[in-house]
N, C-alpha and C positions, 0 to 999 in steps of 0.2 A: 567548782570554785577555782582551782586553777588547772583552767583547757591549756594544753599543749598542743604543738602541731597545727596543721591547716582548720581555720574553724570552718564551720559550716554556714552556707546562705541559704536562709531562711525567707517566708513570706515572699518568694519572687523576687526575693533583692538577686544585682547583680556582683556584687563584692567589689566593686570598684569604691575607689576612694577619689579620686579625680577623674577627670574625661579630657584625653587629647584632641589638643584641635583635629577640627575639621568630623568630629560626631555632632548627630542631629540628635538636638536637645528636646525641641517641639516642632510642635507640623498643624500650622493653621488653613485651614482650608474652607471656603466659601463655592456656593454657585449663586447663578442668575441667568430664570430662565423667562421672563419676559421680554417680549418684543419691546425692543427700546429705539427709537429715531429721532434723529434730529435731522433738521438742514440748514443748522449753524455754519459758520466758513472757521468759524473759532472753538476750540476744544468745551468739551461739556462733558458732562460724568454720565458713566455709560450704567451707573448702581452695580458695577463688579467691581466688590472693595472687601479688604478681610484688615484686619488689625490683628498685630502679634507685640507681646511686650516682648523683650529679651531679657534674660537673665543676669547678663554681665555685661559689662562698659564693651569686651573683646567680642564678643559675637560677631559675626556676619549674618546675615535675613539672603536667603536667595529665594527671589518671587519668581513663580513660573505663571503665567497666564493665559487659556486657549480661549481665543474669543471666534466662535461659531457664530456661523448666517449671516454671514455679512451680505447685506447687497446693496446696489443703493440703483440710479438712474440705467438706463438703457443709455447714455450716451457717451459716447468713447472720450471726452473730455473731464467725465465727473469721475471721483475717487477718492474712498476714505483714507486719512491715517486717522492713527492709532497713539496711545504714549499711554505706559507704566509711568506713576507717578507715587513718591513719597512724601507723605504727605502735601506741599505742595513744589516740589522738585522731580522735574522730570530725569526717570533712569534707564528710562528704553523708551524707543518709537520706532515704528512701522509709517511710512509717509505713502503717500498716491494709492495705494493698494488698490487693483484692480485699472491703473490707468491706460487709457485705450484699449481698454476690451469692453466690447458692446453688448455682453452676456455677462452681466457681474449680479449672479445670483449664487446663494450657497459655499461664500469664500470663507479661508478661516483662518487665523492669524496666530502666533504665538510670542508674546513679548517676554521677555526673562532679563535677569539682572540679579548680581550678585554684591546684596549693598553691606556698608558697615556705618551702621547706626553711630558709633561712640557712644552711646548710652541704654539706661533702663526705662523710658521712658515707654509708654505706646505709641507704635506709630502706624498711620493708616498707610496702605498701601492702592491705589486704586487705577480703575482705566477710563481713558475719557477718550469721545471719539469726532471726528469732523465732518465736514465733507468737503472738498474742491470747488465746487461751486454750491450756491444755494437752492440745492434738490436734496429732498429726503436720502439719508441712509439707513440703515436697519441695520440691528444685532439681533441675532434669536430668530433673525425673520423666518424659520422653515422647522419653529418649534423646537429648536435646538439649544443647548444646556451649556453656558459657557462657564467657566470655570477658574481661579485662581487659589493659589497654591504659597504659603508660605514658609519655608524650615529654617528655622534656628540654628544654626551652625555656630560649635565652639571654636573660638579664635586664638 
């Protein structure tokens, strides 16, 4: 009835009472491993998308992205970008990737971004991809497992 001294943590608790910025709160994480293509000239969803709420108005979301097998045309003028997008606001791009090289099979791309939501609200985060001209590009083309990453950082 009355503990004195240091108490004890119990059930796996960690004994903290607050958390200083910049600890990761949660860690949302997604893949996508279908072949996906388009030979749009204008951005379209590539289905690599993860949603994270945040806990507090102060948080930061840093999204990491590795988007695998990219290929698209044999011709040294065709070339995909790329863009990390929230909800619908772009926070990273990759542009031309692979331009002027006539071997653009099995490329792989990494988008990241370090966002501050202001709020608790859900927010999607996803990737959408194009092409330079109008020839097929491919993700996953070479059966390969792209991936997206979200952590909750306290602000």
């Amino acid at each position: 009835t009355n503990v004195t001294g240091a108490l004890p943590i119990v059930n796996g608790g960690t004994g903290a009472t607050s958390f200083a910025p910049g600890k990761v709160l949660q860690v949302v994480s997604a893949t996508h491993s279908s072949p996906t293509s388009t030979s749009s000239t204008s951005y379209v969803d590539t289905g690599i998308t993860v949603n994270i709420t945040p806990s507090a108005t102060s948080s930061k979301v840093y999204v990491i992205s590795n988007i695998l097998g990219i290929t698209s045309s044999a011709s040294t003028t065709s070339a995909v970008s790329l863009q990390l997008v929230q909800d619908t606001t772009k926070v990273a791009e990759a542009i031309n990737v692979g331009f002027g090289d006539a071997a653009q099979e099995n490329q792989g791309i990494t988008l990241q971004t370090l966002d501050a939501p202001n709020g608790t609200s859900q927010i999607t985060y996803k990737v959408q991809f194009k092409n330079r001209e109008a020839a097929a590009v491919t993700i996953n083309g070479s059966s390969d497992t792209s991936k997206i990453t979200a952590f909750e950082v306290a602000g």
